[in-house]
Structures are given as structure tokens and as C-alpha cells.
C-alpha positions as CSV (number, residue, x, y, z in Angstrom):
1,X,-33.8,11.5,5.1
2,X,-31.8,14.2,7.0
3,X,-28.6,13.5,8.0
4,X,-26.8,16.0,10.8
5,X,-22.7,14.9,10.2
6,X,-19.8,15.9,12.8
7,X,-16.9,15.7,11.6
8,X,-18.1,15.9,8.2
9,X,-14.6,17.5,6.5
10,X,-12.7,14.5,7.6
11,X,-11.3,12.0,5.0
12,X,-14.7,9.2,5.9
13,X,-17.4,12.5,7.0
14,X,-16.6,14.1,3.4
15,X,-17.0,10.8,1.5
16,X,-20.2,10.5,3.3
17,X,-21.2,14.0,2.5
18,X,-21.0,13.2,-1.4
19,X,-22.6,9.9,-1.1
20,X,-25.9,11.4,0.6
21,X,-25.9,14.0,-2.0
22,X,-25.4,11.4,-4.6
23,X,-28.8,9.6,-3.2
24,X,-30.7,12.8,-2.3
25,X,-30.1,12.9,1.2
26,X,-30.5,16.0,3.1
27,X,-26.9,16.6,5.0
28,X,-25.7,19.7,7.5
29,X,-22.4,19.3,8.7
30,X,-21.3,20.7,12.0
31,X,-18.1,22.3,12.2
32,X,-15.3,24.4,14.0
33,X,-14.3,25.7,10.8
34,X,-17.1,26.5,8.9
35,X,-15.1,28.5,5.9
36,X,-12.8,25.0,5.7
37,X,-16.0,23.1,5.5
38,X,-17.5,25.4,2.7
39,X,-14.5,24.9,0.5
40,X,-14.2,21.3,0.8
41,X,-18.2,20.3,0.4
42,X,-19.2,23.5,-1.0
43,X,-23.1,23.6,-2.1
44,X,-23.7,19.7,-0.9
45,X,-23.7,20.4,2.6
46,X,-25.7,22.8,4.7
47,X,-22.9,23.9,7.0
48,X,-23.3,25.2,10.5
49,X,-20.2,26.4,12.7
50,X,-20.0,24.4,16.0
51,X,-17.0,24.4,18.5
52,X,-17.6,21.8,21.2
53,X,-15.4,24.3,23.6
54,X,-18.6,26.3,23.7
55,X,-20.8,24.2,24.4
56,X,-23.3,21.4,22.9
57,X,-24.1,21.9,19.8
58,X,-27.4,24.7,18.2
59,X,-30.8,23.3,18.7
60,X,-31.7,23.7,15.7
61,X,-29.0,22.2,13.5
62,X,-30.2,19.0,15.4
63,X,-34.1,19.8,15.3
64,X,-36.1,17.3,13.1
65,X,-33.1,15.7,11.3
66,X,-33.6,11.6,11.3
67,X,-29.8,10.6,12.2
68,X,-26.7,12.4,13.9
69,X,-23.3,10.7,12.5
70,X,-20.8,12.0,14.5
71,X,-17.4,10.9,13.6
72,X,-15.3,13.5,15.7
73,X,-12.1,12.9,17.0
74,X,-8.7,14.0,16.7
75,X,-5.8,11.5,14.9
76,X,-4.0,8.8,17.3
77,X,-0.9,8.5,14.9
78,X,1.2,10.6,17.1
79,X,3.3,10.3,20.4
80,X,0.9,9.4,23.3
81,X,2.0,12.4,25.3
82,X,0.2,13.3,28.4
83,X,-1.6,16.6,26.6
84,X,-2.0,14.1,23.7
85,X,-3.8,11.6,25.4
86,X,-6.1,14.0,26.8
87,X,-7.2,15.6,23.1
88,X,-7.9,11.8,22.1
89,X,-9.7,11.5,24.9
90,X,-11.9,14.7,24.6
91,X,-12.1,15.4,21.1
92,X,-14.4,11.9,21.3
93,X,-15.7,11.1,24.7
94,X,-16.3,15.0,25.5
95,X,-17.8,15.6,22.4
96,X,-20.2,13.0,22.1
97,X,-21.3,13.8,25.7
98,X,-22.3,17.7,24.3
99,X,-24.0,15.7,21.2
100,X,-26.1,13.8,23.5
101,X,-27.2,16.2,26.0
102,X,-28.5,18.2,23.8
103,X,-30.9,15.4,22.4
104,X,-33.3,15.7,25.8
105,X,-33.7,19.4,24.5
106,X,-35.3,18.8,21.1
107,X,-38.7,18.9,20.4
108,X,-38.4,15.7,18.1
109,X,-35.9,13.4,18.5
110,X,-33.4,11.9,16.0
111,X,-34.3,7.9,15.3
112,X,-30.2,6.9,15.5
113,X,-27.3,8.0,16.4
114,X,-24.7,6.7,14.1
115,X,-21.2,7.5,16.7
116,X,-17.8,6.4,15.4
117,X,-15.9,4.1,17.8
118,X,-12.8,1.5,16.8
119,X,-11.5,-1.9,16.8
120,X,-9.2,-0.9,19.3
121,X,-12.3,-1.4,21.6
122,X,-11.2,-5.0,21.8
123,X,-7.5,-4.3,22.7
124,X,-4.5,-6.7,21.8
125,X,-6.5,-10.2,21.4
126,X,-4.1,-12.7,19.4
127,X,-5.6,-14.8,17.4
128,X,-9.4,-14.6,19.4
129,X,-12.3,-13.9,16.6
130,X,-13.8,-10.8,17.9
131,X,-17.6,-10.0,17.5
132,X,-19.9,-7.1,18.7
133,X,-20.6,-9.6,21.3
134,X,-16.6,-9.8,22.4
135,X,-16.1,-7.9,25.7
136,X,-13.6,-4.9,26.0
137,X,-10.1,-5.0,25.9
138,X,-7.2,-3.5,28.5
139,X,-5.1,-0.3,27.2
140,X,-5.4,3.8,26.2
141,X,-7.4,3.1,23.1
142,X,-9.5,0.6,24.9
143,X,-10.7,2.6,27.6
144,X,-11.0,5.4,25.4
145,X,-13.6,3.3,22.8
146,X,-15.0,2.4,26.2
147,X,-15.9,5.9,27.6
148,X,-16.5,6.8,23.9
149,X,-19.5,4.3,23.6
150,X,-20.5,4.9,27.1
151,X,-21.1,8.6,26.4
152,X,-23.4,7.6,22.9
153,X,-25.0,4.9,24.7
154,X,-27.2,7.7,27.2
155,X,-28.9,8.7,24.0
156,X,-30.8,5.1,24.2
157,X,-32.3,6.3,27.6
158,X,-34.4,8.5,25.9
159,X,-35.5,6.6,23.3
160,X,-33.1,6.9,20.3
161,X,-31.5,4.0,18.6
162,X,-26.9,4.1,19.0
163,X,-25.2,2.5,16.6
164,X,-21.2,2.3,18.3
165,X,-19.2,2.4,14.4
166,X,-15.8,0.7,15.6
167,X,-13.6,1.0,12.5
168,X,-10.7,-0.9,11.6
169,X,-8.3,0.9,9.2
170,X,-10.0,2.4,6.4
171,X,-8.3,2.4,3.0
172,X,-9.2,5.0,0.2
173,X,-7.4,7.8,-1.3
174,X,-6.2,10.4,0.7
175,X,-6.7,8.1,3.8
176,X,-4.2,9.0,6.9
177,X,-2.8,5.3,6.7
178,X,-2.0,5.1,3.3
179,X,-0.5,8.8,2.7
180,X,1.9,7.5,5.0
181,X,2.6,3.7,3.7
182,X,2.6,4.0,0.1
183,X,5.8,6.6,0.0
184,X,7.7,4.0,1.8
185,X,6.5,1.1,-0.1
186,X,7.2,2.2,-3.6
187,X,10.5,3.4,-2.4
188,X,10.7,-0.2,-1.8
189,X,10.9,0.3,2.0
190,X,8.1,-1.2,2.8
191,X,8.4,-3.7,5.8
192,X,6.6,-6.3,8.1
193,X,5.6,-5.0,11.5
194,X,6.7,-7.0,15.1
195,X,5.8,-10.6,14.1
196,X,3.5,-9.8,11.5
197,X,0.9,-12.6,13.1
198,X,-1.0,-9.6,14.7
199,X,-4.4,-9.0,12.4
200,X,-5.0,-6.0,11.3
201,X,-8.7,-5.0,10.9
202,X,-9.6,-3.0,7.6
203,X,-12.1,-1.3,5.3
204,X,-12.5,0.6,1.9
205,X,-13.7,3.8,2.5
206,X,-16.9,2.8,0.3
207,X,-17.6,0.2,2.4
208,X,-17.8,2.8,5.7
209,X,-19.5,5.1,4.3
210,X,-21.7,2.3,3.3
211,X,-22.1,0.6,6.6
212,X,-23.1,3.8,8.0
213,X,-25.9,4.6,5.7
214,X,-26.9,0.8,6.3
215,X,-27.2,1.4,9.9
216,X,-28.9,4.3,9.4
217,X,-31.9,2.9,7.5
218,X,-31.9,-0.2,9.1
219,X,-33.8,-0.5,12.0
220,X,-32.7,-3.6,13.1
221,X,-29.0,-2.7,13.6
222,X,-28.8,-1.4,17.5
223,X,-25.6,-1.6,19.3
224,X,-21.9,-2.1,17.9
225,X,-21.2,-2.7,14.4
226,X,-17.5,-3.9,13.2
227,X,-17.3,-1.8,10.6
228,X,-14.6,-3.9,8.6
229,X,-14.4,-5.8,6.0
230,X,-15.0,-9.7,5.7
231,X,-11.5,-11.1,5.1
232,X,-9.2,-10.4,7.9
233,X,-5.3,-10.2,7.3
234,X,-2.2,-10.3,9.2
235,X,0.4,-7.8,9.4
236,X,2.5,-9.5,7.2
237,X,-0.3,-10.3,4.6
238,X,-1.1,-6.9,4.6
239,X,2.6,-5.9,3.9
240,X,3.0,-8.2,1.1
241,X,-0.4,-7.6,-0.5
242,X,0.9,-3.8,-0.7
243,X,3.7,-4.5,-1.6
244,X,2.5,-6.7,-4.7
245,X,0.2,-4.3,-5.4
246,X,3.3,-1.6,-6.2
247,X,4.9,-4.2,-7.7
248,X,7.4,-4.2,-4.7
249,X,8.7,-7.2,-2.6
250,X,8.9,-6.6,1.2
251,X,11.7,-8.0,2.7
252,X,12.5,-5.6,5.5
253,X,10.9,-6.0,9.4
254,X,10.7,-3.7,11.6
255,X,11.5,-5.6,15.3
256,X,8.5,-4.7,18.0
257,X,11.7,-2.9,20.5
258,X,12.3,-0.3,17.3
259,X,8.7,0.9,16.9
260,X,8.7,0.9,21.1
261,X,11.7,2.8,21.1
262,X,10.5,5.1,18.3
263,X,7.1,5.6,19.3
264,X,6.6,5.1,22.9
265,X,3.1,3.8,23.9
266,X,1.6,4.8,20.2
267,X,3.7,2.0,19.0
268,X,0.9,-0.5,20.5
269,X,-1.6,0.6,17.6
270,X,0.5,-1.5,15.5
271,X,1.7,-4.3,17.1
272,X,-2.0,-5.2,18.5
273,X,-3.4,-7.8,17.4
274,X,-7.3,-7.4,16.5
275,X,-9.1,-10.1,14.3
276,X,-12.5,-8.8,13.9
277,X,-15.4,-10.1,12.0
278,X,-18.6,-8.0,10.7
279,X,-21.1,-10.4,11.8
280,X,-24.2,-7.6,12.6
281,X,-23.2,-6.4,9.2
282,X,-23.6,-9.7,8.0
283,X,-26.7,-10.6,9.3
284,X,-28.4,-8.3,8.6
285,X,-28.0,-8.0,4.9
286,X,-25.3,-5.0,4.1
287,X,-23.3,-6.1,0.7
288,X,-19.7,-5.2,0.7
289,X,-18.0,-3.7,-2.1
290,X,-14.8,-4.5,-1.3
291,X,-15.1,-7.8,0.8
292,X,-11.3,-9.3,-0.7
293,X,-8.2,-7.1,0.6
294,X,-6.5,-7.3,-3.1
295,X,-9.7,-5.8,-4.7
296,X,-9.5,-3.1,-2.4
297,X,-6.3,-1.9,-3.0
298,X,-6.4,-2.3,-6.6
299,X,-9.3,0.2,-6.8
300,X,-7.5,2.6,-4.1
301,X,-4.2,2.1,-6.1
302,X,-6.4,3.3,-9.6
303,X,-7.3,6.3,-8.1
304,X,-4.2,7.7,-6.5
């Protein structure tokens, strides 16, 4: 198989780089900074520069290959400020959009294209058990995932399979949640969010990676995939799981008005509730690794 990856120096594209390599899969990873790229992946990668500013990606990086991933997108931890909300917006929806319309230019086309979306698809949803099947949800990061999908979705009008990825949080080393939790929680600082009744979809970084390559080879898997893990959690399980973990109680809460007041409209990533299930993963066979939350972080927790 050959694998083209954008977004391939991020903290789930690099994983995935070294897991191809690990099973002998060929990988070229597009990239606006190509020197970056070649220090982090080095010889297991085929690296190709590509900045989306000018234009859709080269031909031929995309020539032959089997599957596009593209997990592009710039980080929604930050104030949603107007020029904010507009790199969110384009470093996913535009980018895609230049992924795809190169595709009707290729002699041979790729069979899927694997494009990274998220749980916040579904919006705030209480306690509702969300499926692929579930319809869209109201907000930024709603309408974003919306026009995200959207844009992978022309690929299937000339014949190649999309695969919409929508991601709950992943957990792993080095992940952007966790380089921000776990100095707070082993300063023993670590607190419940809002309520704490709002689920809070998740995944182990193996188990991404994993879902990916399982969409990739398996034919059957068209259309979105909840790419979390089994067991969904609440707010406050998460906190206390974490907290046990680090061998820290959680007894603080941080009220819904603070994180409003601190964060502005950004503060809705954490109070939403999102209780998603992985039922295409499910049914059509993919094994998690990491299906229980407490296994999860014990193996993250070994390898910080």
C-alpha cells in the first residue's frame, strides 16, 4: 500500500507515519515545512513540500498512491477570535477542497480518502447516544465539521471511497490535551469541568492510528467513523480517573461562568456534551487496544 499523509508531523500524522513503516507501508507526507518534517520522520517518510496557499497540492505526490489521509488543521485550544475562527476554518475546509480538486486531475485515482473531522460534528447533545447516523449539531465547531466533510465528500462524485475521521480527544504522549492537564493535575489542581455530566468522547493514540489504517483496508467502511473509544465518560469521571491515576484526588470545580469568562466562545469545547459511540468501528470488526479509559491512561502515564 501507498499511503499520501497531510499533516503527517502532527502529534496523530507522525504516529501514523511510524506505524506504516512498522508494517511496510509506503508513506509521503505533504508538508509546509519540509526541513521540520525531515527531522521529525527522517528516512520513514518520503517528504514533499506543499503549502495549501499555493495551491492544490503536486500531481504527482498524489499519482498512483492507494489512500490520501489528510489530517490538516490548525489547533482549536485558543480564543475564538474573528482571525482565529477563520484559520480553523481554512486550515480544514480550504485545504481539503485543494486535496480534492486535484483528484479529477490524476491519471489513477486513490481508492479512499481517509479526512479527519471531530465529535464536535454533533454539537452539545446531553445525554443523546450519538452514531454516524446522528444528524449535525448547532455551533462554530459544528458547522465547521460540517463544511469540513462537505468538502471531502466531492471526492465520492468521482468514484473514490471518504472516510469523514471525527475524533474525540485523543490521549498519548505528547498529546495537546494532556501536555496541558497533567501539570495541573499532579500539582494537585486538577478539577471538574461545568457540571461534569457533559461526556467527553476519547481515544488512545494507538487506537487512531489504528482506526485509520482499518478504514483504509477496509472496503466496507464508507462514510463517518467515530473514531473513539468504546466506553464513554463524563467530565467528572474523566477528572477523577486522572486524578487517580497520579495518585491525586480532585476536589476543585471549575463553574461553567469562569471558563465563559476566561475563554469566550472556546470555552464551549469543554462544557459540550458529546456521548459518542463507535458503532461502524464496531461492526465491522476493528479491535481496540485501549477500549477501558483506566487502561488507557495507565499505558500513556508509563510512557511520559
Amino acid at each position: 500500500m501507498r499511503m499520501v499523509i497531510v499533516g503527517g508531523t502532527g502529534f496523530i500524522g507522525g504516529r501514523l507515519c511510524r506505524v506504516c513503516r512498522e508494517q511496510g507501508i509506503d508513506v509521503t507526507v505533504l508538508t509546509r515545512r519540509p526541513e521540520r518534517a525531515a527531522a521529525a520522520l527522517g528516512s520513514i517518510a518520503t517528504i514533499i513540500p506543499w503549502d495549501p496557499v499555493q495551491g492544490p497540492p503536486p500531481a504527482e505526490a498524489l499519482e498512483g498512491c492507494d489512500a490520501v489521509v489528510n489530517l490538516a488543521g490548525s489547533s482549536v485550544a485558543c480564543r475564538w477570535t474573528k482571525a482565529a475562527r477563520r484559520l480553523i476554518h481554512n486550515s480544514r475546509v480550504t485545504t481539503t477542497e485543494l486535496v480534492v480538486s486535484r483528484f479529477g486531475q490524476l491519471d489513477k485515482l486513490p481508492h479512499a480518502l481517509l479526512n479527519a473531522s471531530a465529535a464536535g460534528y454533533y454539537g452539545d447533545r446531553g445525554d443523546e447516544l450519538l452514531t454516524e447516523r446522528s444528524q449535525a449539531g448547532s455551533g462554530f465547531l459544528a458547522g465547521v465539521c460540517c463544511g469540513w466533510e462537505a468538502a471531502a465528500e466531492v471526492a465520492k462524485r468521482i468514484g473514490v471511497r471518504v472516510v469523514p475521521l471525527r475524533f474525540g480527544i485523543v490521549l498519548g504522549r505528547g498529546s495537546e490535551y494532556l501536555k496541558r492537564a497533567l501539570p495541573v493535575f499532579r500539582r494537585g489542581l486538577g478539577a471538574v469541568i461545568g457540571s461534569g455530566k457533559q461526556w467527553m468522547p476519547w481515544v488512545h493514540v494507538a487506537d487512531a492510528v489504528g482506526l485509520i489504517l482499518h478504514a483504509a483496508r477496509e472496503a466496507s467502511v464508507e462514510g463517518p467513523l467515530n473514531a473513539v473509544a468504546p466506553q464513554a465518560v463524563t467530565n467528572a469521571e474523566f477528572s477523577n480517573a486522572l486524578g487517580q491515576a497520579l495518585g491525586r484526588r480532585v476536589r476543585l470545580r471549575v463553574p461553567s461562568w469562569v471558563l465563559r469568562l476566561r475563554f469566550g466562545q472556546m470555552a464551549s469545547l469543554m462544557l459540550a456534551s458529546q456521548r459518542v459511540a463507535p458503532e461502524v468501528a464496531v461492526r465491522t470488526g476493528y479491535g481496540f487496544q485501549f477500549p477501558e479509559l483506566v487502561d488507557c491512561l495507565e499505558d500513556v502515564l508509563a510512557r511520559e
